[in-house]
C-alpha positions, 0 to 999 in steps of 0.5 A: 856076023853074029846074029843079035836078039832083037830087044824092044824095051819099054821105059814107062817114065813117071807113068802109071801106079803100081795098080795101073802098072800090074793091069798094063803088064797083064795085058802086054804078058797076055797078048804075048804070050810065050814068044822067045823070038823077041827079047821084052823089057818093061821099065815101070816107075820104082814104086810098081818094080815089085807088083810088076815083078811079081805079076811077071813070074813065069812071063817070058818078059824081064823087068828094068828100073829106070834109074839108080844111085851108083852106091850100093846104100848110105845117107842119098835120101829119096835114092835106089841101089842097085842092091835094092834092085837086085832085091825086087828081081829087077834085071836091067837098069836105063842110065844117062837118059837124055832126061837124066841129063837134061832135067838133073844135070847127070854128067857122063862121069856120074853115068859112069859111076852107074854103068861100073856099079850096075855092072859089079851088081850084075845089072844090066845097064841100057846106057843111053846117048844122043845128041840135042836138035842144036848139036846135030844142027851144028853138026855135031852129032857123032862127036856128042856120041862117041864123048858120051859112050867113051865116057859113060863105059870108061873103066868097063872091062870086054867081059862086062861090055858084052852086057852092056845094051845101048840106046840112041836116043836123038834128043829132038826126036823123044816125045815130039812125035819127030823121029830120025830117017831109018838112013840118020839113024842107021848111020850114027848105030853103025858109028856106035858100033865101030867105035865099040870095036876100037874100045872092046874088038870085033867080037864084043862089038857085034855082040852088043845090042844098040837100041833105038830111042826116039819116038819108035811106034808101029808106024816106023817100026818096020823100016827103023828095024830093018836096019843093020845096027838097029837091034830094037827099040827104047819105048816110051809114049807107044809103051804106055798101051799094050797094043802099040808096045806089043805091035813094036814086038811083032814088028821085032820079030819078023824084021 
């Protein structure tokens, strides 16, 4: 079995200005340190992604954008490319969030389209799925799953698969303080990654990481990243301050 980096990346959300966004990043770089055990990625609103990238030069943590339009530019006001990113330095990208979804009506084709663009652009995208509280209620779960990840990597070669991160993110569990048990969310990666070895074969299957993305904090963090196919974390309240995000890294790099 290969042995995956673990990766805790943080997705800010509509969080912070770029001031408040160069202090936090500051502060998580400087608690930090030089580390390489552990991958980081912080994921700040698009109007910090420069001062963040600048302030981050030298820093051993990579910077993400949270969203972006699949056209590489034209008449999408309000949108980003991932030109645009590329541009500011920006390295990964989080697509088909559940909020994405959810709150602006993104469908898996139009995801789709992101990971293909992303990927020509040489972006790495943190390709998010999950199931909602009603789906999983009905049993439902690996079923939502495995319909979004076939959809959201159509068209996605084995070379470009092996840079693809995914992300689980039990819908019912982001933002409520309601977390997946280490065995549920063990038991829909493990699906993940057997279905990613029936789409690209064993060898990319044990190379992609697969986060988890539901309410992870230094509480749980131990027993979640002890799991086989828990390769780290999507971040969200617990990455707004710097001691709780860079706890999660701790955590990381001794499971």
């Amino acid at each position: 079995m290969i042995l995956r980096k673990k990766l805790i990346a943080g997705n800010w959300k509509m969080n912070k200005t770029s001031a408040d966004s160069v202090t936090l990043v500051k502060e998580i770089a400087q608690q930090i340190g030089r580390q390489t055990e552990v991958d980081v990625l912080v994921c700040p609103p698009a109007t910090a992604l420069e001062s963040v990238g600048r302030t981050l030069e030298g820093a051993n943590i990579k910077l993400g954008a949270q969203n972006m339009h699949f056209e590489a530019s034209g008449a999408f006001t309000g949108e980003i490319s991932a030109p645009m990113l590329r541009d500011l330095f920006v390295t990964h990208v989080i697509l088909g969030h559940s909020e994405r979804r959810a709150l602006f009506g993104e469908d898996d084709q139009l995801i789709n389209q992101k990971v293909l663009s992303a990927l020509k652009t040489e972006l790495r995208p943190v390709l998010c799925v999950g199931e909602s509280l009603e789906e999983r209620e009905a049993g439902d779960t690996l079923k939502v799953v495995q319909t979004q990840l076939e959809a959201g990597l159509a068209g996605v070669s084995n070379e470009q698969a092996a840079s693809v991160i995914l992300a689980y993110e039990p819908v019912w569990a982001i933002g409520t303080g309601k977390v997946a048990t280490s065995d549920q969310a063990q038991e829909v990666h493990a699906f993940i990654r057997e279905l990613l070895t029936k789409l690209f074969g064993e060898t990319i299957a044990q190379k992609v990481r697969i986060l988890y993305g539901g309410s992870m904090k230094p509480s749980n963090a131990d027993e979640l990243l002890a799991q086989t196919d828990i390769d780290g974390g999507l971040i969200g309240g617990a990455a707004l301050e710097a001691r709780s995000f860079v706890d999660l890294v701790k955590a990381a790099a001794k499971s």
